[in-house]
C-alpha positions as a Markdown table, in Angstrom:
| # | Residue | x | y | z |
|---|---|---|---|---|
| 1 | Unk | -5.6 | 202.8 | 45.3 |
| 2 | Unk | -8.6 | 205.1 | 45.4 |
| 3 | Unk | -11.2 | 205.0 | 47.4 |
| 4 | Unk | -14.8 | 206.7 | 46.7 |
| 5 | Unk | -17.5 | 206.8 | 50.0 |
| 6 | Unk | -20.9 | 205.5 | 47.7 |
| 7 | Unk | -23.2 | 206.0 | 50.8 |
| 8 | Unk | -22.2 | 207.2 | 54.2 |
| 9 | Unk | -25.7 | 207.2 | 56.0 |
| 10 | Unk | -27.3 | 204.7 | 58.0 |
| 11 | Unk | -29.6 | 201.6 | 57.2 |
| 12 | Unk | -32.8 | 204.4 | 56.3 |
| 13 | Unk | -30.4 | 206.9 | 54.6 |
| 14 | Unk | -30.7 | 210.8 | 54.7 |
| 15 | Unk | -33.4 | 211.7 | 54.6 |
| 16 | Unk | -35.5 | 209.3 | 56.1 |
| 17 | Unk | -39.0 | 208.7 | 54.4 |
| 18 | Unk | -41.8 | 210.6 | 56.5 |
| 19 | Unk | -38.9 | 212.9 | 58.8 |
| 20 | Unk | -39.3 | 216.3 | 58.7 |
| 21 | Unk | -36.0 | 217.0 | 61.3 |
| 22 | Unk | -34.0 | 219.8 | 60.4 |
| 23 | Unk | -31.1 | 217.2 | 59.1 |
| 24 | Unk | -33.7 | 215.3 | 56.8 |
| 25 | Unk | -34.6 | 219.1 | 55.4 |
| 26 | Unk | -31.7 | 220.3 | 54.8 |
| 27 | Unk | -30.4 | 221.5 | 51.5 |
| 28 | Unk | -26.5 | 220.6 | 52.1 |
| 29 | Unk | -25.4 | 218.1 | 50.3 |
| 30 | Unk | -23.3 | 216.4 | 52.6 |
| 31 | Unk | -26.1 | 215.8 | 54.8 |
| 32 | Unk | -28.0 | 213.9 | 51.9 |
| 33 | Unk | -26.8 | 210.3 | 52.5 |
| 34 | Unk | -27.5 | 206.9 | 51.0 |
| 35 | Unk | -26.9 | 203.2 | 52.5 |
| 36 | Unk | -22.7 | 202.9 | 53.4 |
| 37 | Unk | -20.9 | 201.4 | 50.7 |
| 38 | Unk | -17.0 | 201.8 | 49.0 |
| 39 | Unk | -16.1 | 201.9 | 45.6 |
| 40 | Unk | -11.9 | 200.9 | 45.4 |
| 41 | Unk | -10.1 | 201.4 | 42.0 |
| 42 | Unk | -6.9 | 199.5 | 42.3 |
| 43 | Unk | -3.4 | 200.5 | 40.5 |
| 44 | Unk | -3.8 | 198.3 | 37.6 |
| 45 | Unk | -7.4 | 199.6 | 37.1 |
| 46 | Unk | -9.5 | 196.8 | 39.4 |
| 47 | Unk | -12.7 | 197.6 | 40.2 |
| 48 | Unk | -14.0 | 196.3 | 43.5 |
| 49 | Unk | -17.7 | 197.1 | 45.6 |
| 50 | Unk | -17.9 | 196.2 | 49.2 |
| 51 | Unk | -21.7 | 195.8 | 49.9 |
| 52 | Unk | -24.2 | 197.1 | 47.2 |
| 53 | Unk | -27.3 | 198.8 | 49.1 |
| 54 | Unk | -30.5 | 200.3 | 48.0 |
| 55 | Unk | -29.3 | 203.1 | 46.1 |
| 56 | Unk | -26.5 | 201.2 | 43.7 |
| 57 | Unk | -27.6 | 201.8 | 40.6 |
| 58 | Unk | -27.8 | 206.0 | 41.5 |
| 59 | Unk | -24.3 | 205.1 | 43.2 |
| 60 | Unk | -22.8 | 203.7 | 40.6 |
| 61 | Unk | -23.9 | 206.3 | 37.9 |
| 62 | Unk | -23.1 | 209.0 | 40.1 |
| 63 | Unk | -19.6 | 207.6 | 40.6 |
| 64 | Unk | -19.4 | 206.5 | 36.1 |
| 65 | Unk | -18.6 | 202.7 | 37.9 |
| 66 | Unk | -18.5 | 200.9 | 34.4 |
| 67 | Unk | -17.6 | 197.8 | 35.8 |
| 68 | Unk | -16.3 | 195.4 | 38.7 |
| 69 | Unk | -14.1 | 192.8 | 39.3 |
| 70 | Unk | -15.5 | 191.5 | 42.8 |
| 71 | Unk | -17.5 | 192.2 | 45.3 |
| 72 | Unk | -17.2 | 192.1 | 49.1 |
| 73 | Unk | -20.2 | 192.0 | 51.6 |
| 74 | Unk | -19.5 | 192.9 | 55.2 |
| 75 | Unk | -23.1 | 191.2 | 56.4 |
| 76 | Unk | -26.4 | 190.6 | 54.7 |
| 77 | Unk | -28.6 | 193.8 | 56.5 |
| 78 | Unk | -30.7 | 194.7 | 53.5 |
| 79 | Unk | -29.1 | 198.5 | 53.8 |
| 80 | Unk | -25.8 | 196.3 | 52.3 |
| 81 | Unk | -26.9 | 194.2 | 49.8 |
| 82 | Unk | -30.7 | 195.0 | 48.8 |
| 83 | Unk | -28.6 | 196.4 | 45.4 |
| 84 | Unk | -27.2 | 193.4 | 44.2 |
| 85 | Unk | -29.7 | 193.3 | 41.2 |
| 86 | Unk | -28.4 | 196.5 | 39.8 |
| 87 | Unk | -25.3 | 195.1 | 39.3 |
| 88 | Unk | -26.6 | 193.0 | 36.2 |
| 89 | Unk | -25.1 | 195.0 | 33.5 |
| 90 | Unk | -21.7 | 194.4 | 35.2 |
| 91 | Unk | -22.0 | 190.8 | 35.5 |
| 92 | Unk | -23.1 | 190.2 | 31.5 |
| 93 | Unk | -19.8 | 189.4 | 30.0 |
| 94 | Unk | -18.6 | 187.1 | 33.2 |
| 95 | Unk | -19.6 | 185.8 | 36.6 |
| 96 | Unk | -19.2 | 188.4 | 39.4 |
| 97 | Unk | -17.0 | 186.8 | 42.4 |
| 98 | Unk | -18.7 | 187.9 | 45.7 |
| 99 | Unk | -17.3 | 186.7 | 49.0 |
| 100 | Unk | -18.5 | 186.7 | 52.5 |
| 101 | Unk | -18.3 | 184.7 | 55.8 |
| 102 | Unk | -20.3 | 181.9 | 55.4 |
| 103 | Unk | -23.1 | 183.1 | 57.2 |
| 104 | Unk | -23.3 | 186.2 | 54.8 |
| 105 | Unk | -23.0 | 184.3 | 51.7 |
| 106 | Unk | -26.0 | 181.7 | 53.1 |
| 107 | Unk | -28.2 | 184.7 | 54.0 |
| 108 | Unk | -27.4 | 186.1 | 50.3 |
| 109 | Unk | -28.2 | 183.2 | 48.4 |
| 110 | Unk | -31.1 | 182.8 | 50.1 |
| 111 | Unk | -32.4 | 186.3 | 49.9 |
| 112 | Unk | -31.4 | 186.8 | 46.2 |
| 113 | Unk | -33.2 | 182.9 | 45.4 |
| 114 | Unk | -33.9 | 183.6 | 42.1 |
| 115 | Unk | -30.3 | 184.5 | 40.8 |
| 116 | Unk | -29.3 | 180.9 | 41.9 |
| 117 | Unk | -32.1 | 178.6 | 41.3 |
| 118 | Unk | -31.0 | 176.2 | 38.5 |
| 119 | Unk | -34.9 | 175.6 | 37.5 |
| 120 | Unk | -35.7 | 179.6 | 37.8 |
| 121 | Unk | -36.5 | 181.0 | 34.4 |
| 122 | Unk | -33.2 | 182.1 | 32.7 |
| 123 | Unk | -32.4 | 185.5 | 30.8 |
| 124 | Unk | -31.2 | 188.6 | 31.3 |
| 125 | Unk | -33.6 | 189.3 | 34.5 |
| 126 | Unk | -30.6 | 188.6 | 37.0 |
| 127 | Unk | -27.0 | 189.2 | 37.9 |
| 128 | Unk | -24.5 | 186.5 | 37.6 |
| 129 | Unk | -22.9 | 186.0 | 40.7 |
| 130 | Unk | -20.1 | 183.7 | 41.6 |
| 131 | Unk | -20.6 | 183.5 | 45.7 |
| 132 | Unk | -17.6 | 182.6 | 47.9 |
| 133 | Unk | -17.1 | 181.9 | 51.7 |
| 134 | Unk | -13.8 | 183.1 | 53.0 |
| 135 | Unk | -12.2 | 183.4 | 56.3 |
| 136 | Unk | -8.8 | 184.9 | 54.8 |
| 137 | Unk | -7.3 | 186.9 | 52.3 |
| 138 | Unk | -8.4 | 187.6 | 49.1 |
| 139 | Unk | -6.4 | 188.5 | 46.0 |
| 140 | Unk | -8.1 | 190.6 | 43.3 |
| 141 | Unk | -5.1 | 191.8 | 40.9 |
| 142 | Unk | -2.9 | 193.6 | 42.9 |
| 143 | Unk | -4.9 | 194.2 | 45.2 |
| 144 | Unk | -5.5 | 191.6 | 48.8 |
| 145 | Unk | -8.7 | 192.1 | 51.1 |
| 146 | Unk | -8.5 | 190.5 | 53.7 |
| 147 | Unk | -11.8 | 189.9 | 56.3 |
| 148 | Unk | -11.9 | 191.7 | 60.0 |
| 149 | Unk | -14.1 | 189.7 | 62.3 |
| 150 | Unk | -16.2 | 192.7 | 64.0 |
| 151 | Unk | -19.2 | 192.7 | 65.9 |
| 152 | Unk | -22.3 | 194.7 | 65.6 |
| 153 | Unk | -24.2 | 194.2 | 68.0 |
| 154 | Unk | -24.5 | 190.4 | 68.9 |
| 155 | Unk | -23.5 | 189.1 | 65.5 |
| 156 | Unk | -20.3 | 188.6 | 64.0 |
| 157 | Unk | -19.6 | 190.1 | 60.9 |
| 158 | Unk | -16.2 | 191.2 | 58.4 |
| 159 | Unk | -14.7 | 194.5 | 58.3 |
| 160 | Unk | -12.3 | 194.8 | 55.4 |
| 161 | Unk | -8.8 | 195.5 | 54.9 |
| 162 | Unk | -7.4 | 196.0 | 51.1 |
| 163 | Unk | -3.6 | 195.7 | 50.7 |
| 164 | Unk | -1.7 | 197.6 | 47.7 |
| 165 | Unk | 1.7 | 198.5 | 47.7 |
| 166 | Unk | 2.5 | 198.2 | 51.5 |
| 167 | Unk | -0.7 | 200.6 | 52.0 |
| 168 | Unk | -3.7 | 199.3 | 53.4 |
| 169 | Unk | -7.0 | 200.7 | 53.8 |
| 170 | Unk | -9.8 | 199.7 | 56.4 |
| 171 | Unk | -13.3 | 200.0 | 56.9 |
| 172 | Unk | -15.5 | 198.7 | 59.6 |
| 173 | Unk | -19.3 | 199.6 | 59.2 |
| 174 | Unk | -21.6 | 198.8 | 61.6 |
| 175 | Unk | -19.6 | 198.0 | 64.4 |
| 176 | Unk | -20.1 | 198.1 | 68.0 |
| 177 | Unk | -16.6 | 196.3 | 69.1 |
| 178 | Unk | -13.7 | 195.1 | 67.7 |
| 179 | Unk | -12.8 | 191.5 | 69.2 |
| 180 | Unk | -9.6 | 191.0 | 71.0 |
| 181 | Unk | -8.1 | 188.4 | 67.7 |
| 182 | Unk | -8.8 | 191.4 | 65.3 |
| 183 | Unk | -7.4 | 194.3 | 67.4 |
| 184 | Unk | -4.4 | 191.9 | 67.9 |
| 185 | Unk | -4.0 | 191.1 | 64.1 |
| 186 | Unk | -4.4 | 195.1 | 63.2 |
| 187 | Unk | -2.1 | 196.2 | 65.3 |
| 188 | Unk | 0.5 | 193.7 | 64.2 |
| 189 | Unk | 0.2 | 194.1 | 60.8 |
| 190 | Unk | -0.8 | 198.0 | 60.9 |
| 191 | Unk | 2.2 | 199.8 | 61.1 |
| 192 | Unk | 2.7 | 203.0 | 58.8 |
| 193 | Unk | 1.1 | 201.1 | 55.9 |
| 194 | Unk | -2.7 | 201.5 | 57.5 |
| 195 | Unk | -2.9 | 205.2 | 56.2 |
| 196 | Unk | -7.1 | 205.1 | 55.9 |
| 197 | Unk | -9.8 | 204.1 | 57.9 |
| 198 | Unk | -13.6 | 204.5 | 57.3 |
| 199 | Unk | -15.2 | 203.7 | 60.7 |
| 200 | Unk | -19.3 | 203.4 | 61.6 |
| 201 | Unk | -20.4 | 205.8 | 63.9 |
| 202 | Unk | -23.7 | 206.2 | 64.1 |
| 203 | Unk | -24.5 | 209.5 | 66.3 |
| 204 | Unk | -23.1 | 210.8 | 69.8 |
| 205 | Unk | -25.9 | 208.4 | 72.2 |
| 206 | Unk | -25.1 | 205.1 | 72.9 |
| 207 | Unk | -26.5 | 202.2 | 70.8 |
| 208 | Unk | -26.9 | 198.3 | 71.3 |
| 209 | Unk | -25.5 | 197.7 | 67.7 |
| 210 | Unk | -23.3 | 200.5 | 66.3 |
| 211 | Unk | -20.6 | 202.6 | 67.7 |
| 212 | Unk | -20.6 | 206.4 | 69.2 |
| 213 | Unk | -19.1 | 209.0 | 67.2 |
| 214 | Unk | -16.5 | 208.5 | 70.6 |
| 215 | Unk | -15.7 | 204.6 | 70.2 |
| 216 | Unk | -15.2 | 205.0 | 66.6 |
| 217 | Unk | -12.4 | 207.3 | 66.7 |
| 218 | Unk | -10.8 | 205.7 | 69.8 |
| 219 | Unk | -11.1 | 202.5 | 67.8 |
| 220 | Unk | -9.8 | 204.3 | 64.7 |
| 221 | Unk | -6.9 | 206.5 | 66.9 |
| 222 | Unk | -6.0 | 203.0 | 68.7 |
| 223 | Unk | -5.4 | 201.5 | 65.3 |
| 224 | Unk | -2.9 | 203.7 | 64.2 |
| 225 | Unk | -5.1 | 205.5 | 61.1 |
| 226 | Unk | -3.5 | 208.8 | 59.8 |
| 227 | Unk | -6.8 | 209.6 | 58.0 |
| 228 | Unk | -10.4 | 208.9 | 60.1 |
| 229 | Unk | -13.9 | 209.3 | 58.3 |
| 230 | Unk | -17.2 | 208.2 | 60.0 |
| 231 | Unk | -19.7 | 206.8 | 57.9 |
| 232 | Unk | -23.1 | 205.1 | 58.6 |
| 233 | Unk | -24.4 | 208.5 | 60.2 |
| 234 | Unk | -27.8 | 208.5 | 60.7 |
| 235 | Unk | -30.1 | 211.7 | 61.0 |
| 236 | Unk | -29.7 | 213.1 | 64.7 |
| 237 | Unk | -26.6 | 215.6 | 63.6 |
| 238 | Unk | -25.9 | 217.3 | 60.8 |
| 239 | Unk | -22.5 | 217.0 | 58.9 |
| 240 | Unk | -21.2 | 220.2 | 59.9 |
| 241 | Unk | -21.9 | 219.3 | 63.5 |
| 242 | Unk | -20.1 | 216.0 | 63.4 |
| 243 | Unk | -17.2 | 218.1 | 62.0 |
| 244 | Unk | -17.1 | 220.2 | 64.7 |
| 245 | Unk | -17.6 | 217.1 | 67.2 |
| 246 | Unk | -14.3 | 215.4 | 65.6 |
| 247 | Unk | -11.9 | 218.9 | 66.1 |
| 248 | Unk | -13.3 | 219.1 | 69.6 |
| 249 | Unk | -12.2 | 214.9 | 69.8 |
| 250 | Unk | -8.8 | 215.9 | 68.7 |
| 251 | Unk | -8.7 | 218.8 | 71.1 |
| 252 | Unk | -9.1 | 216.6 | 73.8 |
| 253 | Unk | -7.0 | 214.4 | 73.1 |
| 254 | Unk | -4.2 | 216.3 | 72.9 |
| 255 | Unk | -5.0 | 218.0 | 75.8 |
| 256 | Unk | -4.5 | 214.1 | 77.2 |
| 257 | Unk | -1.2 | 214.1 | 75.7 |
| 258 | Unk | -1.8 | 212.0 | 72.7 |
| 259 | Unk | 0.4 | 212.7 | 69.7 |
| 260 | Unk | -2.0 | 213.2 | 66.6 |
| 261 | Unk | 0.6 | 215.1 | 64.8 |
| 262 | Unk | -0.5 | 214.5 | 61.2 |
| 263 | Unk | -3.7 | 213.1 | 62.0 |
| 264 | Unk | -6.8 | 214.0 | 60.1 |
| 265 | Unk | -10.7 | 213.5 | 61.0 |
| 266 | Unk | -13.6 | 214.1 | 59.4 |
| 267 | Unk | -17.1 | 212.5 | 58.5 |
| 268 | Unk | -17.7 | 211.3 | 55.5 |
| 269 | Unk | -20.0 | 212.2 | 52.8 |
| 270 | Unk | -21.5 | 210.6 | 49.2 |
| 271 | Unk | -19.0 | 211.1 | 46.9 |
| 272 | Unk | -16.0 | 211.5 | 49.3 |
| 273 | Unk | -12.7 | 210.3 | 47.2 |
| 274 | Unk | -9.7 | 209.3 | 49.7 |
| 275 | Unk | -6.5 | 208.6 | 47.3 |
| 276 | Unk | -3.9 | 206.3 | 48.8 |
């Protein structure tokens, strides 16, 4: 399984229209970031999105994405699915499944009208979407997602977990807690198998709707993850500063006693590949 970071930045993206910070004007690349999405090529060569922001269509060409077998939406912020129209040429030959709690795939389907009004004109003006409510695993070839009930903020929304080959790989954007049923069910099931996790954390202060750069990798640590990337970073720190923030996490952590032998951290960045 392969996994390629689309977007790593928060619901404006890097750089934010009208900032002149020193983040927004720098020429680095890693501090340029789109709207958080993952792009997970499976062993037998399926293709699967969660959440399709803004930027897809650059995302997609950037990454040669050519086609996909399903997509999975964490929530229905418009930073996460505002794309979904660029992913027409993907959807001509066949329907796209898309799944989603029920909440999510009411919000989409509501947003995105047009692509599933029967008396809307027809042609090739929209993508063909197949839209599914789940509350359990999902099998796409070999590979099984399965939906983590997070919060961000005071709404419930899904993390995701994809299964291959007794590896797993998480990723829980936008979150501000993990619920007491999910940390329960992760911890069970996590084991050696949960190599990967791409966690939100938004910047170092506190915020109503997001974890800290702190929470995330306590959350991610807690969880057993032998490789930790932050994603959904918005534009108060610059990569290289978040780097440094995540040695200095390690630091004191050991200095608590916590074995990390083995354990990497980093933030994530547009174009990031994580192989599995």
């Amino acid at each position: 399984m392969k996994v390629i970071v689309l977007g790593s930045g928060t619901s404006h993206g890097i750089p934010v229209v009208g900032c002149s910070c020193p983040v927004c004007a720098s020429n680095e690349s890693k501090d340029k970031r789109m709207r958080s999405s993952v792009y997970i090529e499976g062993a037998d060569g399926e293709r699967v999105l969660i959440d399709a922001g803004p930027e897809f269509r650059l995302q997609a060409l950037r990454a040669g994405i050519s086609g996909l077998d399903a997509i999975f939406l964490t929530h229905s912020h418009a930073d996460h699915i505002h794309g979904l129209d660029d992913v027409r040429p993907l959807s001509w030959e066949k329907p796209l499944p898309i799944y989603g709690s029920e909440q999510t795939i009411a919000e989409m389907t509501e947003r995105f009208s047009y692509v599933f009004d029967a008396t809307a004109q027809q042609g090739g003006g929209k993508p063909r979407l197949s839209p599914q409510a789940v509350n359990g695993p999902v099998h796409t070839g070999g590979l099984t997602f399965t939906p983590v009930p997070v919060k961000h903020g005071v709404l419930d929304i899904f993390g995701w977990e994809a299964a291959e080959n007794g590896k797993s790989f998480l990723y829980l954007t936008d979150t501000s807690a993990i619920p007491p049923s999910s940390l329960e069910r992760l911890q069970a099931s996590g084991g050696t198998g949960r190599r990967v996790i791409i966690i939100g954390g938004l910047r170092v202060r506190p915020h109503e709707t997001h974890f800290t750069f702190k929470e995330a990798l306590n959350a991610a640590i807690g969880l057993g993850a032998k490789e930790v990337y932050l994603t959904h970073l918005c534009h108060e720190h610059f990569h290289a500063e978040i780097d440094i923030f995540c040695q200095q996490f390690m630091e004191s952590q050991r200095s608590l006693g916590k074995n990390l032998e083995g354990v990497v951290i980093h933030p994530a960045w547009d174009g990031l590949e994580v192989n599995l």
